[in-house]
C-alpha positions, 0 to 999 in steps of 0.5 A, a space after each residue: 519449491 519446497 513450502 515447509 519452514 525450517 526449524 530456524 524459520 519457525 522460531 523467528 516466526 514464533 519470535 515474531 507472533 509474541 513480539 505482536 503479540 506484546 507490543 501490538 497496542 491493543 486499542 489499535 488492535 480493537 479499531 483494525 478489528 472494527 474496521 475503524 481506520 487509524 488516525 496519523 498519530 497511531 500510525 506513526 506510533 506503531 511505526 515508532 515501536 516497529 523502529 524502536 525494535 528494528 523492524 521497521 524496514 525489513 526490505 531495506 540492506 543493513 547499512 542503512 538500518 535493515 534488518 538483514 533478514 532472508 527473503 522468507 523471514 520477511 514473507 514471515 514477518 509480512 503474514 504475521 503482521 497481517 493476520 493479526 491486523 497491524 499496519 504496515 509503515 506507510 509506503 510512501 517513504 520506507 518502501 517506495 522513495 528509500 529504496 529509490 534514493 539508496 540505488 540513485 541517490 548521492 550520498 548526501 542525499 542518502 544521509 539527509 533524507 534515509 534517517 528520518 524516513 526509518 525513524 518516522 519523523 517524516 511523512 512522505 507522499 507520492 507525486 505520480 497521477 495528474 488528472 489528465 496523465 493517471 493510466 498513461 502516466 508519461 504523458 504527464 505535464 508538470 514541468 520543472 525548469 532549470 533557473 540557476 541552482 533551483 527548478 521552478 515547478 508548476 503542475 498539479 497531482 491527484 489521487 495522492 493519498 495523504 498528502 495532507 500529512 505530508 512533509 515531503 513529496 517525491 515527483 515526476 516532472 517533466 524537464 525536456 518536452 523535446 524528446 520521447 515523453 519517456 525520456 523527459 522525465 525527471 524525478 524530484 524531492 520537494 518539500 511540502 512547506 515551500 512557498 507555492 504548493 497547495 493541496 485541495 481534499 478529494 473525499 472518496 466514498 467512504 467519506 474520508 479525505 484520504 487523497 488529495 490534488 497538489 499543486 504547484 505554482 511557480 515553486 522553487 525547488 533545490 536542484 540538489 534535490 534531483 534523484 539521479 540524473 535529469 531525463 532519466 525518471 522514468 527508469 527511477 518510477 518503474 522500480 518503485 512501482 514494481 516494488 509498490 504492486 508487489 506488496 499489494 497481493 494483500 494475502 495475509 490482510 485477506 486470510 486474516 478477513 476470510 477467517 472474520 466472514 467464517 466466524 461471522 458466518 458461524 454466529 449468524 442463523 439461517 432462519 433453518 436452525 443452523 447457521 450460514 455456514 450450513 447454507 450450501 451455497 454460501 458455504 460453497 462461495 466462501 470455499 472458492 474465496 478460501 482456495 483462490 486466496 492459497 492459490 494465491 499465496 502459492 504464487 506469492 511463494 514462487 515469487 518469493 522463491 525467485 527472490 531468494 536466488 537473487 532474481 528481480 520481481 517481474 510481471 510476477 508483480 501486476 499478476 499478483 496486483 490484479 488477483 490480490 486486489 479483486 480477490 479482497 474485492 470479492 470478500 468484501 462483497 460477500 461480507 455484505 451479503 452476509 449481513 444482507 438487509 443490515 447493510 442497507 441503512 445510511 448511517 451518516 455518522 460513519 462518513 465523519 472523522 471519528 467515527 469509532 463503529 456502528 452496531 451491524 450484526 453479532 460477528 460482523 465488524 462495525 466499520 464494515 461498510 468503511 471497508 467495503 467503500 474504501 476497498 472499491 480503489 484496489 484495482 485502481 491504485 498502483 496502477 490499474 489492473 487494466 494497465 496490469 494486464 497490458 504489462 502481462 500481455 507484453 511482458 509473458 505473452 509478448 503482444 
């Protein structure tokens, strides 16, 4: 594997940077760097400037509004984004149900749904977890019955983040109890709107309603708005979580904050007249973060090189789930043994919508304890890390 761009790929990295650079708004670039999250309407914002200049799907193929770009480019793209802090799109419809429907989908769902998904004029969710069907997700119960042209849906769905905002929900749903619970499972399209769906706020930690329960009573869903064939959702669902676990390794957003807890650590005293980089052990802590992260990165290269060739991302994606995900984890942690003592005071205000930051300390950003709280789901979320390994142990070791 050679690690060196060619002389195009840096260009369309520089290409890249001013683009960001530019067009990046800076009031949004100032909450990211305070660590203060960013609310739907600067989210969908930045998606629309993403869209306007054509980059807003660089995965998907170019008939549908890609960008046709090369593997690397895209890995480009995903760095640059990171280290300066802009959001990616939310994955629920660029990333997870797009690609879905353009490799099940009927044409007429394609022109129906894939237009608006790219434009950002509508907010997906996702309707996978139920509150006794998480880990062993195909033990799950919402069922959907046939009724002439309709499935009648009932069920519930939890952990589903931002639902509250959403238009649409993509679903499993189990529509044969007759058969391997593997093989019952469909998945379904439903509008957020119709009569019969519900949703209750989940508040996590930080305060914030970020996830939600759904649920269903009694709703009628189009059954043209099945993806695919019935009973075969389950093959649909492992696509999507491997694309969904490989773009959770987060080494750019990782880099881009180990560089922030260096700054930080430079600015602060040690009480010894230097600074905390001068302290042997913290020094020593924050070297292994900064080589753990580039042996990562160097994992996600390989992944990307099998890529180029036209290979699929296989249990290259739960290794890079499970190290990305606790590697964050870690500097998170380390950011609050940075700021030591003035980490400790409750600071009720933080925990409420709008919140725009609290003074810690010079250097260390002041949403900081936000980050630390929310960042506690990562090796939940798209799949356990304890179910990763699982997948590991199958798929490499063949336990």
């Amino acid at each position: 594997m050679n690690a060196d761009f060619a002389p195009e790929e840096l260009a369309f990295r520089e290409e890249v940077r001013e683009f960001l650079q530019n067009e990046f708004p800076a009031e949004l670039r100032e909450k990211v760097d305070a660590g203060i999250r960013l609310s739907k309407d600067e989210i969908v914002r930045w998606q629309k400037i993403l869209h306007e200049k054509g980059w807003a799907a660089p995965n998907w193929p170019v008939e549908y509004g890609g960008t046709g770009w090369t593997a690397t480019q895209k890995h480009i793209f995903a760095m640059e984004m990171g280290l300066i802090g802009a959001p990616e799109p939310v994955p629920f419809g660029i990333k997870m149900v797009a690609p879905v429907l353009m490799a099940y989908g009927s044409e007429e769902q394609k022109q129906r749904f894939l237009p608006d998904i790219l434009q950002s004029n509508v907010w997906w969710c996702q309707g996978y977890s139920e509150p006794n069907s998480g880990s062993d997700l195909a033990s799950l119960k919402t069922s959907a019955v046939r009724d002439g042209d309709d499935y009648i849906v009932n069920g519930s769905k939890t952990w589903n983040t931002y639902g509250q905002y959403a238009d649409w929900i993509f679903c499993l749903v189990r529509t044969d109890t007759t058969v391997k619970k593997q093989e019952g499972i469909s998945f379904l399209l439903i509008d957020m709107k119709s009569p019969g769906v519900s949703h209750q706020p989940i508040y996590l930690m930080d305060g914030h309603a970020e996830v939600n329960e759904i649920f269903f009573d009694d709703v009628r869903v189009p059954a043209a708005n099945l993806i695919g064939e019935e009973n075969k959702g389950w093959t649909y669902a492992k696509v999507l979580l491997t694309h969904e676990r490989t773009n959770i390794a987060l080494v750019p957003r990782s880099t881009r904050r180990l560089r922030a807890l260096r700054r930080a650590a430079a600015s602060l005293d040690d009480g010894f007249g230097g600074s905390l980089l001068d302290d042997p052990v913290f020094s020593h802590r924050l070297a292994n973060l900064e080589i753990e992260l580039k042996a990562l990165e160097y994992t996600e290269l390989r992944t990307l090189a099998s890529l180029s060739v036209g290979k699929s991302p296989g249990p290259e994606s739960s290794i890079l789930k499970i190290v990305g995900t606790e590697l964050a984890q870690r500097i998170d942690e380390l950011f609050v043994e940075l700021a030591a003592y003035h980490s400790l005071p409750y600071l009720p205000e933080q925990l409420e919508e709008g919140f725009q930051g609290a003074p810690l300390e010079p250097g260390i950003p002041s949403g900081q304890g936000l980050v630390y709280l929310n960042n506690r789901k990562l090796s939940i979320f798209g799949g356990s890390n304890e179910i990763q390994r699982n997948i590991i142990s199958k798929a490499v070791l063949g336990l």
